[in-house]
C-alpha positions in Angstrom: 0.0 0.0 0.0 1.2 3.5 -0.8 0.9 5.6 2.2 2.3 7.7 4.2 6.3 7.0 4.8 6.1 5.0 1.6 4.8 7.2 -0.6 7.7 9.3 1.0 10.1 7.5 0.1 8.9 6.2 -3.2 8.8 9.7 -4.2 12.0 10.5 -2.6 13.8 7.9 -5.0 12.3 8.8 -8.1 13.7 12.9 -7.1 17.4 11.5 -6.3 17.8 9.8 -8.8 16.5 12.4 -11.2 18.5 15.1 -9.7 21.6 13.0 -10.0 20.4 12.1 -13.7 20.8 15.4 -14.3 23.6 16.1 -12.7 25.1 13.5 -14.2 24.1 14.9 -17.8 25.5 18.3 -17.0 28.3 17.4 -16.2 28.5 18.4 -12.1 31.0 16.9 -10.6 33.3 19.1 -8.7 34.5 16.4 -6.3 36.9 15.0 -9.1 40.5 16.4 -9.6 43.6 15.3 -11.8 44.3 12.9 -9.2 41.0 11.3 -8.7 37.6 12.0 -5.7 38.3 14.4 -3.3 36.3 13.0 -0.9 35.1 15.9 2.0 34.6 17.8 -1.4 31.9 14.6 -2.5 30.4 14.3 0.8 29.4 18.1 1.2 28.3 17.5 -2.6 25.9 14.4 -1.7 25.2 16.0 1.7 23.3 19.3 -0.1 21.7 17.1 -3.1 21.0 14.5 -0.3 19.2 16.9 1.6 17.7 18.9 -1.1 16.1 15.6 -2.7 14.4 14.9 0.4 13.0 18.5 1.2 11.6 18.2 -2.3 9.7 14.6 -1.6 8.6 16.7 1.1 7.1 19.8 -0.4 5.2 17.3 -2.6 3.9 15.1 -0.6 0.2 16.6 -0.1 0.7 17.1 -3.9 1.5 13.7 -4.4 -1.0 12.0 -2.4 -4.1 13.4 -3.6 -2.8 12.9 -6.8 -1.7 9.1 -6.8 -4.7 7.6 -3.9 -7.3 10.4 -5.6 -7.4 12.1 -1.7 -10.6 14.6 -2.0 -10.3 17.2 -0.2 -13.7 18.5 2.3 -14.6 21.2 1.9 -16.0 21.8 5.8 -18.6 24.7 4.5 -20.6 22.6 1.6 -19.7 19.0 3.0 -22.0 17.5 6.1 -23.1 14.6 7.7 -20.2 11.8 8.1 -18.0 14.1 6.2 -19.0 17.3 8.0 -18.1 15.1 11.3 -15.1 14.1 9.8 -13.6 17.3 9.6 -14.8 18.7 13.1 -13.1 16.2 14.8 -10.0 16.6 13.1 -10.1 20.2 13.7 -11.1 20.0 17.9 -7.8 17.4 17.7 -5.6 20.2 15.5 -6.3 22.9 18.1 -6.2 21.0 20.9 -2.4 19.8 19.6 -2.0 23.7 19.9 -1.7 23.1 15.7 -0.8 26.8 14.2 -3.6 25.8 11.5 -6.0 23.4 10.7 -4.9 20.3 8.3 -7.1 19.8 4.7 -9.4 16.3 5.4 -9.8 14.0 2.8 -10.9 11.0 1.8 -10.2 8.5 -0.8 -11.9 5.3 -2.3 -10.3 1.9 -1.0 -11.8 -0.5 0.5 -8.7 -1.1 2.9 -8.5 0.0 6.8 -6.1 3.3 6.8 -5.8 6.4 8.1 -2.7 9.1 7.1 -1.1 12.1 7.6 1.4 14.0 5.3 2.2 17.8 4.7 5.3 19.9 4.2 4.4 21.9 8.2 3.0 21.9 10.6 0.9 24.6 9.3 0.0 22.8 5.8 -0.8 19.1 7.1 -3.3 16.5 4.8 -5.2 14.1 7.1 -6.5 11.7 5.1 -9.0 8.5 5.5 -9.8 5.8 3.4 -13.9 5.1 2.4 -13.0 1.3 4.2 -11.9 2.7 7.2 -15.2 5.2 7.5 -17.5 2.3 7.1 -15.6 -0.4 9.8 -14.7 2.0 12.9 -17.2 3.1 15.5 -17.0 7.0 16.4 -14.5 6.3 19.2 -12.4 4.5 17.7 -12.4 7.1 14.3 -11.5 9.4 17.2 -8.4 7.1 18.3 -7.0 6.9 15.0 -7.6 10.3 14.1 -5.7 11.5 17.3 -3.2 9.3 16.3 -2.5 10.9 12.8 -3.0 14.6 14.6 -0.3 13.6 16.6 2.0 12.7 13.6 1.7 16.5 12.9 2.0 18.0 16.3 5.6 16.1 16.6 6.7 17.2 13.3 6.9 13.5 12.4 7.2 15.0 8.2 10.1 16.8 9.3 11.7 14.5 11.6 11.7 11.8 8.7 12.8 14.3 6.1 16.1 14.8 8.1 16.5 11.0 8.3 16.1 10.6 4.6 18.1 13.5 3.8 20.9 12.1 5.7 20.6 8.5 4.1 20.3 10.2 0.6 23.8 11.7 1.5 25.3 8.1 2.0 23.6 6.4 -0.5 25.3 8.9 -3.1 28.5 9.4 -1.7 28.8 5.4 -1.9 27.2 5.3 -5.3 29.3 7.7 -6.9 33.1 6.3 -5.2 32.2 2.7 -6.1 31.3 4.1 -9.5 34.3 5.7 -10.0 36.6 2.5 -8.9 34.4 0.6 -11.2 35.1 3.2 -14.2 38.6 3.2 -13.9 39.2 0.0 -15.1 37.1 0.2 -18.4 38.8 2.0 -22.1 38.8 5.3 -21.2 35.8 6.2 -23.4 34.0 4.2 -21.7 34.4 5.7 -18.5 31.9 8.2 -18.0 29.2 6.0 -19.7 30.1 3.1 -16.9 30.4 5.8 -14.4 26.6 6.7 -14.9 25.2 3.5 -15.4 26.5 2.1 -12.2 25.8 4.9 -10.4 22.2 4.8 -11.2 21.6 1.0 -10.5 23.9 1.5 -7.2 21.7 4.4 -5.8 18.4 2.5 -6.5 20.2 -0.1 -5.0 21.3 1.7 -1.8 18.4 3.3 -1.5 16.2 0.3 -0.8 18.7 -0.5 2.0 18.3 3.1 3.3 14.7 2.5 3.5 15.9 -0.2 6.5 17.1 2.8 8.4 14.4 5.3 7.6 11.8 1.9 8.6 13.5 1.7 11.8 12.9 5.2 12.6 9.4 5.4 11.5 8.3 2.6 13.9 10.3 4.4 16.8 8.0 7.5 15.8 5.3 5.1 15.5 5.0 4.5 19.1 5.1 8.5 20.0 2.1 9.2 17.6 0.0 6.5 19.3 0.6 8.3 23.2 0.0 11.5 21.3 -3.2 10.0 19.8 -4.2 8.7 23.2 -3.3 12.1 24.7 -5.6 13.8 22.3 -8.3 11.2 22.1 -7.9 9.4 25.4 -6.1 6.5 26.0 -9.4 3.7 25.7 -10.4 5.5 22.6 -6.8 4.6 21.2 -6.4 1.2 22.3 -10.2 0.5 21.4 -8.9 2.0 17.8 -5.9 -0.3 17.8 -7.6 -3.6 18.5 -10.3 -2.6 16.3 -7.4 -2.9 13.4 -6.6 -6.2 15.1 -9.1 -7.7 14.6 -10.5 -6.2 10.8 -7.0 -8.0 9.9 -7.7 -11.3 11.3 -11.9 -11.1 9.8 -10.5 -10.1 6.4 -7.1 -12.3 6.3 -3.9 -11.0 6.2 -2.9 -12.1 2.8 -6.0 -9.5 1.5 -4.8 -7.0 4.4 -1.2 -7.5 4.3 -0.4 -3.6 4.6 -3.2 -2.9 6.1 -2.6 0.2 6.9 -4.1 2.2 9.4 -1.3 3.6 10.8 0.3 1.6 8.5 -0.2 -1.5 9.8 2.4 -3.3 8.1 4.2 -4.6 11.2 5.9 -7.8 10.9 7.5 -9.8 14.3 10.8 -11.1 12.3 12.2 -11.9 8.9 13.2 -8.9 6.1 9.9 -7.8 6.2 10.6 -6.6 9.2 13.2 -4.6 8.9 11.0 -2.6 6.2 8.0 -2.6 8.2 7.1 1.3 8.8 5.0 0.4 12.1 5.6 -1.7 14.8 3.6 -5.1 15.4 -0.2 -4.0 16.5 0.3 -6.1 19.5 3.3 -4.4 20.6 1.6 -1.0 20.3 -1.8 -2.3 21.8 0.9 -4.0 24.9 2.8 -0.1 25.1 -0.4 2.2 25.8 -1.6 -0.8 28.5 1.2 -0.9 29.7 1.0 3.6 29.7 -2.2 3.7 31.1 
């Protein structure tokens, strides 16, 4: 499922390597001299790019989700009913996170459990909620996993994850480009800078779905401040009830059907690789944590 953290960094991909396509065509490479990398010269060069990719995947990541999961945005003056409620929970959430503005609501057409939050600030968030996940959840628990994603915001979760990925961008093309280089040097010497690009390219696709181990890792550590933020906002048994709610809409539907199911990206696996890309923790684990809170 494309949500959240990986739209992120599906969309952080496709913008590094583009900017390093260009860069590549153009011809930028001040890190090279007569006598081959300077490399504190290629680090601060991958360190700037690095960062500047990621900042972009940021600033179009409301963009990008309404485009890609067709997110429709409510309009809270024409829009009542479930909708209308929708929104005015949201909003008593936003303030009472202290929230400089109110996020956009949206929903979008699936059928699958999910609930997400994305924005460049604080002060231009996207909530979002999927059809599926209107039609399972009682009020309460709406309220839970709306608190949840409100709490995302208020901790400047976009942020915080932007500065991961900008930093794993960095390494991904400083490692890319040296191994490139030792790689080019032993083709014909017109050769070279063709080899040079190619490898590059396949090593920072490469590297980058091994970078998305570490920004994984720190996503589920975020994961479990969002849901004592959400129970802050929405009470604790309102969270919880949310939580095993999810539980058990996986086990009804099957997990195969539901593997991602997401709400709060419920993609948690207890061991294996999976695991290690998993962008939430085990539902049980979280469910275990606020008990163990309250």
């Amino acid at each position: 499922m494309i949500k959240r953290v990986f739209l992120f960094v599906t969309v952080n991909i496709l913008v590094v390597v583009t900017i390093s396509i260009v860069l590549q065509v153009l011809g930028v490479r001040p890190y090279l001299t007569a006598y081959g990398i300077d490399y504190q010269a290629l680090m601060g060069f991958c360190l700037v790019w690095g960062m500047g990719g990621a900042f972009i995947s940021l600033g179009l990541s409301r963009i990008m989700a309404k485009w890609m999961l067709g997110v429709k945005v409510i309009d809270p003056e024409r829009d009542h009913g479930d909708l209308g409620e929708l929104v005015q929970t949201v909003h008593r959430l936003a303030k009472s996170a202290n929230l400089p503005a109110m996020p956009e609501v949206g929903v979008y057409d699936s059928p699958e459990v999910n609930a997400f939050a994305t924005g460049p600030t604080k002060a231009r968030a996207l909530v979002a909620v999927s059809s599926g996940l209107i039609g399972r959840l009682s009020r309460r628990q709406m309220e839970g996993v709306l608190g949840h994603e409100v709490a995302h915001i208020a901790n400047g979760d976009m942020v915080t994850m932007t500065l991961v990925q900008g930093v794993v961008n960095a390494f991904v093309m400083f490692f890319a480009r040296v191994i490139a280089f030792a790689v080019s040097q032993n083709v014909k010497e017109e050769s070279r800078r063709m080899v040079n690009f190619m490898v590059t390219m396949a090593l920072e696709i490469a590297f980058s779905l091994l970078g998305a181990m570490v920004v994984s890792y720190f996503s589920r550590r975020r994961e479990f401040r969002a849901d004592a933020g959400g129970a802050k906002l929405a009470g604790s048994a309102s969270m919880i009830d949310a939580l095993k709610a999810l539980k058990r809409s996986m086990e009804t539907i099957g997990l195969q059907e539901h593997a991602s199911v997401a709400t709060l990206k419920i993609s948690g696996q207890s061991g294996g690789l999976m695991a290690l890309l998993a962008t939430h923790p085990p539902l049980e684990e979280r469910i275990a944590k606020l008990e163990s809170m309250r």
